[in-house]
FIDONU-304503 format. One line per field, with one value per atom (N, C-alpha, C, O): residue in three letters; atom name; x, z, y. Coordinates in Angstrom, 3 decimals. Layout:
REM residues N
residu <- (Ala|...)
atome <- (CA|...)
east <- (X|...)
up <- (Z|...)
north <- (Y|...)
//
This chain:
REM residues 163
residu <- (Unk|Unk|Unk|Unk|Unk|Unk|Unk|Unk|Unk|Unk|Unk|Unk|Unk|Unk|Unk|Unk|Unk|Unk|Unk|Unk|Unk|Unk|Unk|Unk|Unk|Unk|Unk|Unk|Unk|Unk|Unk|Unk|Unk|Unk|Unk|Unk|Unk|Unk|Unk|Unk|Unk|Unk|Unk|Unk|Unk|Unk|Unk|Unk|Unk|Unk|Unk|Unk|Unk|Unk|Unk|Unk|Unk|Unk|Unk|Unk|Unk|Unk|Unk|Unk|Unk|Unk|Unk|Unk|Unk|Unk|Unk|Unk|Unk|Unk|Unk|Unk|Unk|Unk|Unk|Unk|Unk|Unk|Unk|Unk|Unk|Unk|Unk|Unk|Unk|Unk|Unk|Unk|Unk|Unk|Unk|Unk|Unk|Unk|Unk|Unk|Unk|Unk|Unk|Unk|Unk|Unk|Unk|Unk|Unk|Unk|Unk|Unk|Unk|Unk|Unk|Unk|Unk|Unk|Unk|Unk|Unk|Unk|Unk|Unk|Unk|Unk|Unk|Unk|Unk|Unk|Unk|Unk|Unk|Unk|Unk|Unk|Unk|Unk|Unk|Unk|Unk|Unk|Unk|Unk|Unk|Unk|Unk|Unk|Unk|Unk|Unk|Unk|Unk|Unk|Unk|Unk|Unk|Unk|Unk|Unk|Unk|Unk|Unk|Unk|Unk|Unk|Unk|Unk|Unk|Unk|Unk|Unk|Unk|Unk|Unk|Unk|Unk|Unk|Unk|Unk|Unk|Unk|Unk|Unk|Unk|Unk|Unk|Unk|Unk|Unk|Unk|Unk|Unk|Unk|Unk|Unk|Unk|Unk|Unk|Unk|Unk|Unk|Unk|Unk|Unk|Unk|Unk|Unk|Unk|Unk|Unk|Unk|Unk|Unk|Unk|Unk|Unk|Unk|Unk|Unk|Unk|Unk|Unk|Unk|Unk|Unk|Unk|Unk|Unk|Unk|Unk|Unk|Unk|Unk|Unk|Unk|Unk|Unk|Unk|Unk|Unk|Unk|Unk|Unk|Unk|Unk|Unk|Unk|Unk|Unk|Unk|Unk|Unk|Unk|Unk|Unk|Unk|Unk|Unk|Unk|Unk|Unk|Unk|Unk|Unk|Unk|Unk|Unk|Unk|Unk|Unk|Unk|Unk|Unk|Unk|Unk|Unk|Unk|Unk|Unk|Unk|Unk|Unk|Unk|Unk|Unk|Unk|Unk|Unk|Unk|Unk|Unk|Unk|Unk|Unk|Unk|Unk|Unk|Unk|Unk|Unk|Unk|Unk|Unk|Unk|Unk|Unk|Unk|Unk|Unk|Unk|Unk|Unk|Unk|Unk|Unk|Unk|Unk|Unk|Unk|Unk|Unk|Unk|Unk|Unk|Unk|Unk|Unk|Unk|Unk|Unk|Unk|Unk|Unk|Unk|Unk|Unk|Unk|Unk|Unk|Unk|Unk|Unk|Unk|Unk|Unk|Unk|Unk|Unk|Unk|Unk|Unk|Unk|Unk|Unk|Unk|Unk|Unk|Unk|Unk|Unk|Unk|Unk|Unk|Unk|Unk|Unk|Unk|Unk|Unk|Unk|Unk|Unk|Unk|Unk|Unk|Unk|Unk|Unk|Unk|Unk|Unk|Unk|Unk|Unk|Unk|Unk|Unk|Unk|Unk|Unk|Unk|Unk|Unk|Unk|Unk|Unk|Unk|Unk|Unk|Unk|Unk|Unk|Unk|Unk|Unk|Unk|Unk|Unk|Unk|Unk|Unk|Unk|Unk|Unk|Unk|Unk|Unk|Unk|Unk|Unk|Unk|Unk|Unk|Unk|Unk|Unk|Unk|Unk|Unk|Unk|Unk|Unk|Unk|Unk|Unk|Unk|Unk|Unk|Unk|Unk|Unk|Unk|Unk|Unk|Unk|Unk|Unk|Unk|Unk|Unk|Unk|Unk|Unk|Unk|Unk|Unk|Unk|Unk|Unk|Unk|Unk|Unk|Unk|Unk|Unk|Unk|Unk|Unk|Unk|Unk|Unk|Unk|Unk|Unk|Unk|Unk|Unk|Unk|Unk|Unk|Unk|Unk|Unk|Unk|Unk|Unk|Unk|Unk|Unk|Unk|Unk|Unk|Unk|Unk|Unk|Unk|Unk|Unk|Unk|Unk|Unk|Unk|Unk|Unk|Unk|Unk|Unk|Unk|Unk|Unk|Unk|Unk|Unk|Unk|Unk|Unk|Unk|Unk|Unk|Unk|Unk|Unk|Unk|Unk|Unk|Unk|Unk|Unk|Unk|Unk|Unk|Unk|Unk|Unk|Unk|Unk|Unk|Unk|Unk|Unk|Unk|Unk|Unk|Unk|Unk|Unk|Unk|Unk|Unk|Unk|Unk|Unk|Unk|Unk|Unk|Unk|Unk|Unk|Unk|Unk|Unk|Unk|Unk|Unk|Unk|Unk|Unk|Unk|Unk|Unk|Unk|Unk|Unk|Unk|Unk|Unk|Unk|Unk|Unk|Unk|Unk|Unk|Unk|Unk|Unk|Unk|Unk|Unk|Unk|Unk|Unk|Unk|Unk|Unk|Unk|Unk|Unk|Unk|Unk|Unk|Unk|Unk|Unk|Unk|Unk|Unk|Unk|Unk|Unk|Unk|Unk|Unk|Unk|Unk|Unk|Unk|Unk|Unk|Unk|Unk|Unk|Unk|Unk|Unk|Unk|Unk|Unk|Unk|Unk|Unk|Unk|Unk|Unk|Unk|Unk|Unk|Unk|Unk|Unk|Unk|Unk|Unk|Unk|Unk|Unk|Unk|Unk|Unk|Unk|Unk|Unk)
atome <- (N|CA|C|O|N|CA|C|O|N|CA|C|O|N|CA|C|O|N|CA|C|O|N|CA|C|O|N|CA|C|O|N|CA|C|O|N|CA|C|O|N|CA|C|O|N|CA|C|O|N|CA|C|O|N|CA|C|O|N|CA|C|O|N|CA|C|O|N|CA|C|O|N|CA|C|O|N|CA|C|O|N|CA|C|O|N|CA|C|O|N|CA|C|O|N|CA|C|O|N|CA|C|O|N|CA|C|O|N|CA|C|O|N|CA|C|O|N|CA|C|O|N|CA|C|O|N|CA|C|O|N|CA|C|O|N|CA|C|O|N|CA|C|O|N|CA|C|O|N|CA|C|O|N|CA|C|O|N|CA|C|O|N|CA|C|O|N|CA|C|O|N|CA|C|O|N|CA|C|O|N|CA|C|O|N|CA|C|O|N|CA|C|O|N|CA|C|O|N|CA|C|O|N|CA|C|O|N|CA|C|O|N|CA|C|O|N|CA|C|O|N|CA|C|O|N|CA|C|O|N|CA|C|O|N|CA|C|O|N|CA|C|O|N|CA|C|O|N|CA|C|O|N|CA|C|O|N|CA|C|O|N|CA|C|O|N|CA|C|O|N|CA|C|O|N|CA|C|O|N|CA|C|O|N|CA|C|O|N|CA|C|O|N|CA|C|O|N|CA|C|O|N|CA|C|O|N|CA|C|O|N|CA|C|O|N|CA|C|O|N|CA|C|O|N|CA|C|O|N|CA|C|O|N|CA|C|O|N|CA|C|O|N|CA|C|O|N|CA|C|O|N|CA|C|O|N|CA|C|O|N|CA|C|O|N|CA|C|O|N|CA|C|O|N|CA|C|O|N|CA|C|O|N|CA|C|O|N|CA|C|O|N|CA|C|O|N|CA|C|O|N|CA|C|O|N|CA|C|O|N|CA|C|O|N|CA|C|O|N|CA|C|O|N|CA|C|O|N|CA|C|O|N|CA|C|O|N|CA|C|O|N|CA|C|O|N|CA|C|O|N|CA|C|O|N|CA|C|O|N|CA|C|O|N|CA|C|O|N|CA|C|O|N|CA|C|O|N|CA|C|O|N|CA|C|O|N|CA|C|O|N|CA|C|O|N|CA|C|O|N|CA|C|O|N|CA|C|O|N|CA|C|O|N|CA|C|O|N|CA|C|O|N|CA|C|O|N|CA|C|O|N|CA|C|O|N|CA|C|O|N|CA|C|O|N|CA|C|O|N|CA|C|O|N|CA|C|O|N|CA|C|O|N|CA|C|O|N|CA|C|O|N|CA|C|O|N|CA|C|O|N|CA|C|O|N|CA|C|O|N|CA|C|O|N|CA|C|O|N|CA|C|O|N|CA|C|O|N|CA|C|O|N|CA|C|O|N|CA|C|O|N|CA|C|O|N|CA|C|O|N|CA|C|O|N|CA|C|O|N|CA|C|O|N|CA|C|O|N|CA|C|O|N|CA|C|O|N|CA|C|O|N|CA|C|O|N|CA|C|O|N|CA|C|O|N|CA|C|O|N|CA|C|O|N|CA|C|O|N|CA|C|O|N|CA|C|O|N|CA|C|O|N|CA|C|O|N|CA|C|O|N|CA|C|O|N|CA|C|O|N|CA|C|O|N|CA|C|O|N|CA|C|O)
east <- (-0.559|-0.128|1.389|1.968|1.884|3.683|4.037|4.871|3.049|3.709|3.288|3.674|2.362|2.166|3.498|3.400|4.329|4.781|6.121|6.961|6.730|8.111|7.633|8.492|6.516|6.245|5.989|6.128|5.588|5.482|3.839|3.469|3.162|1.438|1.241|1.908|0.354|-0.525|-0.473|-0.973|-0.027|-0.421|0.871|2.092|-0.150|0.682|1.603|2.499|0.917|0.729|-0.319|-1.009|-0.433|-1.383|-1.051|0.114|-1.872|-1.612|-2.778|-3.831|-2.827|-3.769|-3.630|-2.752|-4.082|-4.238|-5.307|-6.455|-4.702|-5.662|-5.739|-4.997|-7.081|-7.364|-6.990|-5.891|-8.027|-7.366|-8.855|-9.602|-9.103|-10.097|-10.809|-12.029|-9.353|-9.729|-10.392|-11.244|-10.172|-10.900|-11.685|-11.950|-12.017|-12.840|-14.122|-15.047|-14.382|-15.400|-16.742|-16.509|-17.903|-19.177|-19.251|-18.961|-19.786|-20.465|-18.648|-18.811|-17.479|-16.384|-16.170|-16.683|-15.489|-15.989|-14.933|-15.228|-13.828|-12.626|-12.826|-12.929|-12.981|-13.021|-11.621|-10.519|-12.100|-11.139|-10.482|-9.402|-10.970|-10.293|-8.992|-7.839|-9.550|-8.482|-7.639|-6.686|-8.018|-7.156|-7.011|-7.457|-6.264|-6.258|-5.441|-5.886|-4.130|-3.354|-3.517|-3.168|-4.136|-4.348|-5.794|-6.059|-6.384|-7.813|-6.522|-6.762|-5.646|-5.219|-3.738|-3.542|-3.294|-2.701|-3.217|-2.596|-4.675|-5.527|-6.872|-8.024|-5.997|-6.941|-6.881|-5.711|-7.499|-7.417|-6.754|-6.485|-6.492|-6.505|-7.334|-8.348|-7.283|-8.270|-7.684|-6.602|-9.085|-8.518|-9.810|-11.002|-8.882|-9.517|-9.516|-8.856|-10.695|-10.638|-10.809|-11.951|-9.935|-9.726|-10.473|-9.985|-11.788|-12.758|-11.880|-11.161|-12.481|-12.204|-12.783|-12.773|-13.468|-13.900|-13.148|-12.440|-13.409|-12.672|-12.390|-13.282|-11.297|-10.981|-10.791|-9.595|-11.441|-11.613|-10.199|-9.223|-10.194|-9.085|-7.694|-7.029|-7.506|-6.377|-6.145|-5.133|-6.808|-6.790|-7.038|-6.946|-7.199|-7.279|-5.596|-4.876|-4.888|-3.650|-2.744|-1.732|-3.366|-2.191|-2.242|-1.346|-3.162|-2.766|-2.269|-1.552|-2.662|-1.952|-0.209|0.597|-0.030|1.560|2.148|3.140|1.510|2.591|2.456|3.383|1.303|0.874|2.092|2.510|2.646|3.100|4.715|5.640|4.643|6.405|7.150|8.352|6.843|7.805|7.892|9.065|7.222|7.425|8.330|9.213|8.089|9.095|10.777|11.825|10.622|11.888|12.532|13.734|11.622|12.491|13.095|14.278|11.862|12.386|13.073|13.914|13.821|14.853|16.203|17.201|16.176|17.114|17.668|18.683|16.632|17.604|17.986|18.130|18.249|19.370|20.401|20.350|21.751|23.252|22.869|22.072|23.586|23.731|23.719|22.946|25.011|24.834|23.935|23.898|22.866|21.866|20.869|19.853|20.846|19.440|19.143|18.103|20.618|20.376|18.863|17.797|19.350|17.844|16.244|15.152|16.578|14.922|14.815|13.881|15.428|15.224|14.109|12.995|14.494|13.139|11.690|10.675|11.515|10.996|9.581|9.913|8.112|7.615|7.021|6.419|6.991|6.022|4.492|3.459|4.526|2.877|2.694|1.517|3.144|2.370|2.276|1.706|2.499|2.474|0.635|0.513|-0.325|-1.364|-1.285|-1.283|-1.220|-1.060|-1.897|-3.087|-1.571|-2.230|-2.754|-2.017|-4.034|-4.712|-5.547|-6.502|-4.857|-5.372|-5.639|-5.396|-6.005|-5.763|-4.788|-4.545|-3.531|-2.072|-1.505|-0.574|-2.221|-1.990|-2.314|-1.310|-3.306|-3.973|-3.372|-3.224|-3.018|-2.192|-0.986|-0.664|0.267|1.261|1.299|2.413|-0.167|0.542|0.157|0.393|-0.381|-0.949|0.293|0.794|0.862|2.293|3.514|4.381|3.286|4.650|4.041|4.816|2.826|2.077|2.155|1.929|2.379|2.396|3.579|3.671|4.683|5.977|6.230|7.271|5.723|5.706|5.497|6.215|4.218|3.432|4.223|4.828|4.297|5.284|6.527|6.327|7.535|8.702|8.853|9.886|7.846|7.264|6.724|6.753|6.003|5.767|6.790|6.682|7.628|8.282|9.499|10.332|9.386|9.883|11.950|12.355|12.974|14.123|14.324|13.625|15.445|15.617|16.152|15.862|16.863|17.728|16.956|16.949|16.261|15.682|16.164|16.722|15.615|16.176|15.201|14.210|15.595|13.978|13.177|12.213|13.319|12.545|11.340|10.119|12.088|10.910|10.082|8.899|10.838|10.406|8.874|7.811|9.005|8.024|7.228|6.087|7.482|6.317|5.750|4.714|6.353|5.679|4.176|3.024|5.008|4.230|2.671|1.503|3.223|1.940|0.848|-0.345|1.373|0.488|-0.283|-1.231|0.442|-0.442|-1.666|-2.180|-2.248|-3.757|-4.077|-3.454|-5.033|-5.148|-5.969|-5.961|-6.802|-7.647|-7.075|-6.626|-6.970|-5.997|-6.428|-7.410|-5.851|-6.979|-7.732|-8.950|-6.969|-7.806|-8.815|-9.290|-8.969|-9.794|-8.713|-7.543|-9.537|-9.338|-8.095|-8.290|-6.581|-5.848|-5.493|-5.662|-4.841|-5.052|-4.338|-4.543|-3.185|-2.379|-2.821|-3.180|-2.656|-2.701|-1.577|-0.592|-1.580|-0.530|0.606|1.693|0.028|0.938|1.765|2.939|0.761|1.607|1.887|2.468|1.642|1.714|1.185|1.433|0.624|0.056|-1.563|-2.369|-1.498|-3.044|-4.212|-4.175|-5.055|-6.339|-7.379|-7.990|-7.177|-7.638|-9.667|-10.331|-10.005|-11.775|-12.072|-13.007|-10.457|-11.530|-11.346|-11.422|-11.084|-10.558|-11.870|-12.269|-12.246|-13.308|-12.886|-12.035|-13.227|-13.176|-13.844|-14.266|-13.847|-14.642|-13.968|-14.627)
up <- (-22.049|-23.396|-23.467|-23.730|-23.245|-22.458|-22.248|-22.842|-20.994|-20.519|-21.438|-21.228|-22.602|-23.224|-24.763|-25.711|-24.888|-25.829|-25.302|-26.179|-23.894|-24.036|-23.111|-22.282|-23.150|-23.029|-21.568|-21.113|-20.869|-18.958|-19.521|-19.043|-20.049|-19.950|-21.335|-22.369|-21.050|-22.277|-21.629|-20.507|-22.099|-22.226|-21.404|-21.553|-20.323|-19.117|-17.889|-17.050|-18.324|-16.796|-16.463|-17.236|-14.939|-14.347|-13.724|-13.732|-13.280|-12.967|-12.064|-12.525|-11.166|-9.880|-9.985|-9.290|-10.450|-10.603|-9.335|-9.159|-8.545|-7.741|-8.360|-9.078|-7.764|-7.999|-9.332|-9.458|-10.757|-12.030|-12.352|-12.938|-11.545|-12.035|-13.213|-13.382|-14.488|-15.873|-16.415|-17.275|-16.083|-16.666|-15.674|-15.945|-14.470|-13.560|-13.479|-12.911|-13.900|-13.208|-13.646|-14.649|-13.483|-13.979|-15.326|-15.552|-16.101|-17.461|-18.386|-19.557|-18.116|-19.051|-20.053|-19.876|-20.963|-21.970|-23.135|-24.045|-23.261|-23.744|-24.905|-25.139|-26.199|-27.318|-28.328|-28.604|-28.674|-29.119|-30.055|-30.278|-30.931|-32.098|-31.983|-32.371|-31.345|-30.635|-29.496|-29.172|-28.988|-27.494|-27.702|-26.853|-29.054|-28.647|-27.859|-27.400|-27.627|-26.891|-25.761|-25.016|-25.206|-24.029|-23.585|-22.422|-24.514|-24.834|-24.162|-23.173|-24.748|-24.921|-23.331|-22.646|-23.350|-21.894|-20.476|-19.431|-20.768|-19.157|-19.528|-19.116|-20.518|-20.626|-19.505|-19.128|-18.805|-17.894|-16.603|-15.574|-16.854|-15.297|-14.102|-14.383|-13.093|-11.687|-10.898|-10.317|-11.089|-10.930|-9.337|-9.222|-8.564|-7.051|-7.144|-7.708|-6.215|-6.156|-4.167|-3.723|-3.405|-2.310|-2.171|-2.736|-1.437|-1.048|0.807|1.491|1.066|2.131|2.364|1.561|3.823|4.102|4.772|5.770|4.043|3.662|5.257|6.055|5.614|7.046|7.420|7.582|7.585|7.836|8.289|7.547|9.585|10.619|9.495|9.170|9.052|8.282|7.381|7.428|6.627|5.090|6.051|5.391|6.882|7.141|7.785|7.046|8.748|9.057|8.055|7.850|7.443|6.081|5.038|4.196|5.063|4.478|5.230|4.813|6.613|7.588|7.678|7.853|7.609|7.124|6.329|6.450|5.381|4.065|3.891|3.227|4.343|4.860|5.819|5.521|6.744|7.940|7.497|6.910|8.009|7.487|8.679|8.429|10.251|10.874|10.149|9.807|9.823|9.424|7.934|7.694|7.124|5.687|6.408|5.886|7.470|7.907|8.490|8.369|9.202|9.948|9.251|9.299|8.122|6.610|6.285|6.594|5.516|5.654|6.475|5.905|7.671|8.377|8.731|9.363|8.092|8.467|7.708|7.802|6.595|5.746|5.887|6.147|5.515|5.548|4.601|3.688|4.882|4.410|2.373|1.537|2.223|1.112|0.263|-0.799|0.782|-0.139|0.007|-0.580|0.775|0.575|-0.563|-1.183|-0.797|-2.832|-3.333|-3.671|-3.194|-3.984|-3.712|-4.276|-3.008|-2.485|-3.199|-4.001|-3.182|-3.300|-4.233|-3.968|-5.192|-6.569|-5.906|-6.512|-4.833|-4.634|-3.535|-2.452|-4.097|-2.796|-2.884|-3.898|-1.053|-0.992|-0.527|-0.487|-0.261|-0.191|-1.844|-2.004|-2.720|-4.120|-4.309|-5.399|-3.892|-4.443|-3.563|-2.369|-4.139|-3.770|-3.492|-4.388|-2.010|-1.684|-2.049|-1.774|-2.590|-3.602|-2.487|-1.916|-2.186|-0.681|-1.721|-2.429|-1.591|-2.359|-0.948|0.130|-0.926|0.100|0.232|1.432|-0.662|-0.693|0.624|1.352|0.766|1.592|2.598|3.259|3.092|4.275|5.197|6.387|3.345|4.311|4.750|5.734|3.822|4.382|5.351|5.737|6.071|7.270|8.305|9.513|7.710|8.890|9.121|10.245|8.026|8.074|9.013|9.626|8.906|9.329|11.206|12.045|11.594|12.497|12.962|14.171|12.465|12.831|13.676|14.837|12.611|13.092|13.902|14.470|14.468|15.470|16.939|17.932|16.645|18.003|18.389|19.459|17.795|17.802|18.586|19.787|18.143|18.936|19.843|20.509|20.132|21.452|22.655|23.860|21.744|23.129|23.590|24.746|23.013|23.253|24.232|23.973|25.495|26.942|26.756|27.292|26.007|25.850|24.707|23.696|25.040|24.220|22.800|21.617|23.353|21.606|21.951|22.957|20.663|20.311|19.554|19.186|19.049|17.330|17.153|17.836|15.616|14.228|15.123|15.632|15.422|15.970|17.018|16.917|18.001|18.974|18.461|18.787|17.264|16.573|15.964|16.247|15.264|14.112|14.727|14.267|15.823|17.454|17.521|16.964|18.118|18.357|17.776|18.210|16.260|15.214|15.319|15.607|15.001|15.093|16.395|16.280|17.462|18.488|18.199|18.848|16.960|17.212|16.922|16.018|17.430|16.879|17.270|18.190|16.647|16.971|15.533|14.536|15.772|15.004|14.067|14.390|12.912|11.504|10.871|11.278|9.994|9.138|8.423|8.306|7.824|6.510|7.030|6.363|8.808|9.292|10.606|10.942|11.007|12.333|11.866|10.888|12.623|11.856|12.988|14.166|12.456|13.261|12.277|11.065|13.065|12.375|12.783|13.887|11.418|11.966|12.453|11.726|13.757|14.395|14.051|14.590|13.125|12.735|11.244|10.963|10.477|8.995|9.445|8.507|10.422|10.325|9.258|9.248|8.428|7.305|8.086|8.980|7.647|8.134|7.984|7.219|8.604|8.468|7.587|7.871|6.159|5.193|5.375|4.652|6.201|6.774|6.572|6.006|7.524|7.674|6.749|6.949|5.664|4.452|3.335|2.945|3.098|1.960|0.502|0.143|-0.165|-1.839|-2.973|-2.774|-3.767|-4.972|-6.397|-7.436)
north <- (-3.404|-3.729|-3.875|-4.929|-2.878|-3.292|-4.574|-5.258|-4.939|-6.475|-7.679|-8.829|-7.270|-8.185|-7.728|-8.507|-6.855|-7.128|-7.288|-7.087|-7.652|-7.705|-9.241|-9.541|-10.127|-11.317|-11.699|-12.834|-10.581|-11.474|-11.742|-12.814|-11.357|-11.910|-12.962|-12.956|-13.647|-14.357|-15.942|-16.023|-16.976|-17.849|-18.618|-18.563|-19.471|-20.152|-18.909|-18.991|-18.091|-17.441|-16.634|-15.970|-16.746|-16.320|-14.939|-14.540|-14.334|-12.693|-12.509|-12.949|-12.093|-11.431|-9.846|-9.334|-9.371|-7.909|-7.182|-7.592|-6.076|-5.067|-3.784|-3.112|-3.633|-2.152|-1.727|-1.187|-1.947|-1.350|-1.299|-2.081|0.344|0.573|0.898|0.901|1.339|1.552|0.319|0.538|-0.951|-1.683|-2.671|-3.842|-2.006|-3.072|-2.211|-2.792|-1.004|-0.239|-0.650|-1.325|-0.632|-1.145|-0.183|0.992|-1.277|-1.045|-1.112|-1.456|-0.915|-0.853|-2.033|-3.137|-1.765|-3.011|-2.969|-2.194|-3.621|-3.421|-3.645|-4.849|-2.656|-2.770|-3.711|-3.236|-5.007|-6.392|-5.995|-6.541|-4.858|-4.491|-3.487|-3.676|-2.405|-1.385|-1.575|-0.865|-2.470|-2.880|-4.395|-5.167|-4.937|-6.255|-7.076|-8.127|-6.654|-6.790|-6.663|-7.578|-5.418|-5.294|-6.443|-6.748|-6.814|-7.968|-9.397|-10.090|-9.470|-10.626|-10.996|-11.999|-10.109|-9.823|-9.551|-9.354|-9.601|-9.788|-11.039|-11.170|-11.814|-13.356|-13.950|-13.909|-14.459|-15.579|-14.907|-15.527|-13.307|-12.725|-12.890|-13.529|-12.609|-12.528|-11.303|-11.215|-10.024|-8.942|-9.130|-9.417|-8.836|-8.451|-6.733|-5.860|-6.827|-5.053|-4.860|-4.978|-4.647|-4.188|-3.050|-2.071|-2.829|-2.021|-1.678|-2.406|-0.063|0.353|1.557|2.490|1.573|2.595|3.574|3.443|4.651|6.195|6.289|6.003|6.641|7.103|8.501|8.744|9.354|10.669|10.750|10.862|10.680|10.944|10.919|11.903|9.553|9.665|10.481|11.181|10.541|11.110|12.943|13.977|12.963|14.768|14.621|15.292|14.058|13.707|13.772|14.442|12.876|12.446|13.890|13.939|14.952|16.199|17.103|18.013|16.907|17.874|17.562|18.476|16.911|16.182|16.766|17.486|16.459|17.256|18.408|18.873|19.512|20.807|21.280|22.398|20.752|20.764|21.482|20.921|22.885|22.861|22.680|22.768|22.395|21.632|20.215|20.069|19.248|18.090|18.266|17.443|19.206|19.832|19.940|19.560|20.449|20.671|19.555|19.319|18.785|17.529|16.914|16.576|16.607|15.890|16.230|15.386|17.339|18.230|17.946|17.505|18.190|18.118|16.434|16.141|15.444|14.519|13.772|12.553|14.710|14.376|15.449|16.651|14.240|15.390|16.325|16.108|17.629|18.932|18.730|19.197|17.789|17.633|17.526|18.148|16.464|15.598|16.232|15.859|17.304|18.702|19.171|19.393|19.326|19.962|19.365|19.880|18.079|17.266|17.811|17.740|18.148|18.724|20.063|20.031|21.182|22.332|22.524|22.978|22.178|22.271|21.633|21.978|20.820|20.117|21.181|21.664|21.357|21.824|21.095|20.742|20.288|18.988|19.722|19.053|20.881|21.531|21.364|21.041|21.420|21.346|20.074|20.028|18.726|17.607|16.997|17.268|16.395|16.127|14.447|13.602|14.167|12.625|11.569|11.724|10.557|9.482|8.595|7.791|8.750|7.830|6.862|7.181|5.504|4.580|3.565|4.107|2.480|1.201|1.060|0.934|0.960|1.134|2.161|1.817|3.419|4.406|3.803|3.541|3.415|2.554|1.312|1.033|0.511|-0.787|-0.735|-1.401|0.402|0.719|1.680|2.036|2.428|2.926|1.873|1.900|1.088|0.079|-0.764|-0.791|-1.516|-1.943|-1.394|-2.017|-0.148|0.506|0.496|0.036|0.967|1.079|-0.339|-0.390|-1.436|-3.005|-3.208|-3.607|-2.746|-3.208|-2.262|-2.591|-0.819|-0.072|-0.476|-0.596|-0.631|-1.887|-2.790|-2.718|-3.494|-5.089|-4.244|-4.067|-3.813|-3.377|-2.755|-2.824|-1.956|-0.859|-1.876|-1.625|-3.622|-4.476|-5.323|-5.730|-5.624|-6.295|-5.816|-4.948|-6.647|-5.743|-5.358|-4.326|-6.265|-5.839|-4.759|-4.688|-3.887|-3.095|-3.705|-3.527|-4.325|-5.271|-6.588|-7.298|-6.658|-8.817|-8.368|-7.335|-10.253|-10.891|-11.194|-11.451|-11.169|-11.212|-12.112|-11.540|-13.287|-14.391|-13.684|-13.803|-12.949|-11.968|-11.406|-11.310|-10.807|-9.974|-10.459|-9.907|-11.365|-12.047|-12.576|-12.622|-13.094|-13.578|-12.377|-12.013|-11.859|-10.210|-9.925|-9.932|-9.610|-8.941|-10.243|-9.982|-11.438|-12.410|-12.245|-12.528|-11.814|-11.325|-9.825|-9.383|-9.122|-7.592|-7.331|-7.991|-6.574|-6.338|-5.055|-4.525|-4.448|-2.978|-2.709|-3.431|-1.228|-0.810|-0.109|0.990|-0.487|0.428|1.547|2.167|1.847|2.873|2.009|2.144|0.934|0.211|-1.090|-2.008|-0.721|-1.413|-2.598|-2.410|-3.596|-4.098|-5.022|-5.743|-5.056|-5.703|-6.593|-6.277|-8.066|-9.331|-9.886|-9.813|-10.645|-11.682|-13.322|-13.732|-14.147|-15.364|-15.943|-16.068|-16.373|-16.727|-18.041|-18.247|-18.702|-19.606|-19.320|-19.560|-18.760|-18.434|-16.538|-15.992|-15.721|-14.155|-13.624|-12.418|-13.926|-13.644|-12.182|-12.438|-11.449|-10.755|-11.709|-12.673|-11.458|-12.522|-11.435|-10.405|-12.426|-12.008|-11.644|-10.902|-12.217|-12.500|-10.604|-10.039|-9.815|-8.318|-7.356|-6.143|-7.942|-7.218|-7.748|-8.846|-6.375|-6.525|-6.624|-5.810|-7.269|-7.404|-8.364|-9.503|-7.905|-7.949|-8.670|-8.718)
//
């Protein structure tokens, strides 16, 4: 409703919306009278919903992490002395990690450009190696089997499920 009153939604633009499960879930049904704005700012949307199967391994990792007070401390320590202040208030054992597909594709991302630079045989390339590289990687993700197309690098959208 926001983006429809300071004018990015309604009429002559288009919007691709993921994952909004408040109004994608079966049986939901946006009442026109009480939500008209929000009725009128997802007109002519196309909401994809990115499906993924739950990855044990990760999602037990990805709490052992923030559980982890050597990993609290590394985090910690590699920042200068100064900019620690910021944390203090901060306990990352109380914060509960948000494992969406989002969680999935950015460790797969970061895990991409990992691969890619670990194959590539000089210590210093340029972007160009680089982006070759990455178009050659492949390997089993969390959010499933990941594979670039080699001419646009784009992921090959085929092993990605959605709705």
């Amino acid at each position: 409703e926001s983006a429809h009153d300071i004018g990015l939604v309604g009429e002559d633009y288009v919007w691709f919306l993921a994952s909004i499960d408040e109004i994608t879930e079966q049986g939901y049904a946006l009442d026109r009278t009480k939500q008209a704005k929000l009725v009128d700012a997802i007109r002519g949307a196309i909401v994809m919903n990115m499906h993924r199967n739950v990855h044990p391994t990760f999602e037990v990792e990805l709490s052992r992490l923030q559980n982890s007070y050597e990993f609290r401390s590394f985090f910690l320590e590699s920042h200068p002395p100064e900019d620690r202040a910021v944390y203090d208030d901060i306990d990352l054992s109380s914060i509960t990690p948000l494992i969406s597909h989002f969680s999935y594709n950015s460790y797969d991302a970061v895990m991409t450009l990992g691969i890619a630079a670990c194959q590539i045989e000089e210590n210093l390339f340029k972007g160009e190696d680089y982006y070759t590289q990455i178009k050659k990687t492949k390997f089993e993700g969390a959010s499933g089997r990941v594979v670039f197309d080699h001419l646009s690098g784009t992921r090959i959208y085929q092993r990605l499920k959605y709705s």
